[in-house]
C-alpha positions in Angstrom: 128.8 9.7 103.7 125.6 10.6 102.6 123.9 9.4 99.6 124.3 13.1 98.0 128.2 12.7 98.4 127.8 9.1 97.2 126.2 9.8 94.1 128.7 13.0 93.2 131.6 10.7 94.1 130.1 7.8 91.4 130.0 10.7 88.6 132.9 11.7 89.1 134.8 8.2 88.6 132.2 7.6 85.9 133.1 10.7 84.1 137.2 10.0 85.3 136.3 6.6 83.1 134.7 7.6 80.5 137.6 10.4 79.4 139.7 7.1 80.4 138.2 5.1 77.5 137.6 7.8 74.7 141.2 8.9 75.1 142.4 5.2 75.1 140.2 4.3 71.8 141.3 7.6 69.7 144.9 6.3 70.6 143.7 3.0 69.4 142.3 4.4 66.4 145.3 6.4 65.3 147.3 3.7 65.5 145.0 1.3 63.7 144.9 3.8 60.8 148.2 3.3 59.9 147.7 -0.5 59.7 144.3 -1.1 58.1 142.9 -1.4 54.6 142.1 1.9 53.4 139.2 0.9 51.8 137.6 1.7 55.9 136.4 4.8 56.7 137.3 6.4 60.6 134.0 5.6 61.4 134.0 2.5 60.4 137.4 1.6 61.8 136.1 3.6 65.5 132.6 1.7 65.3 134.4 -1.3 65.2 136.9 -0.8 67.5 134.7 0.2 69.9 132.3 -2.8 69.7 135.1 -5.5 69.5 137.5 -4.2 72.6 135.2 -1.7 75.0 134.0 -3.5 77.5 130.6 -2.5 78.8 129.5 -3.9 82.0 126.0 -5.8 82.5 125.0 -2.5 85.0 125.5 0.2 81.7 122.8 0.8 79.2 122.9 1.3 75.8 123.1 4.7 76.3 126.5 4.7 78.0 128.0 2.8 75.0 126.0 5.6 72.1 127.7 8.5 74.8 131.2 7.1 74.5 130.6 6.5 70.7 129.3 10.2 70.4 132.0 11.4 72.6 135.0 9.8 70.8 133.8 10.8 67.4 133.6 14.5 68.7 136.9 14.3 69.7 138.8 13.3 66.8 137.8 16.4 65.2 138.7 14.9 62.1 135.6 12.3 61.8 132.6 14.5 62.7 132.3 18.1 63.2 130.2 18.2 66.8 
């Protein structure tokens, strides 16, 4: 392998992850929504969410955790218009 192949083949399980997790915290989120106080707003609840059960591992940066944030958001559709 060389380290061009390497480096497509890490984005490509980084991107395979990352639809991984935003699809498993909008599930997450739906389902909390029916259980929560509604004194919490979406983003309140997803913020949350995110920071209590995503785990992100000592190698990611900040910016991987505000990309997933950003990304899930987006997603819902009904949270923030992207």
């Amino acid at each position: 392998c060389t380290p061009k192949e390497d480096i497509y083949k890490t984005q490509k399980i980084q991107n395979l992850n990352l639809k991984n997790a935003v699809q498993h915290i909008k599930n997450k989120v739906f389902r909390l929504r029916h259980n929560i106080d509604q004194q919490y707003s979406n983003e309140q609840i997803l913020i949350s969410f995110i920071q209590r059960f995503l785990v992100i591992t000592d190698h990611a940066s900040t910016n991987a955790y505000l990309t997933i944030l950003d990304l899930t958001m987006c997603s819902m559709g009904n949270i923030l218009q992207c």
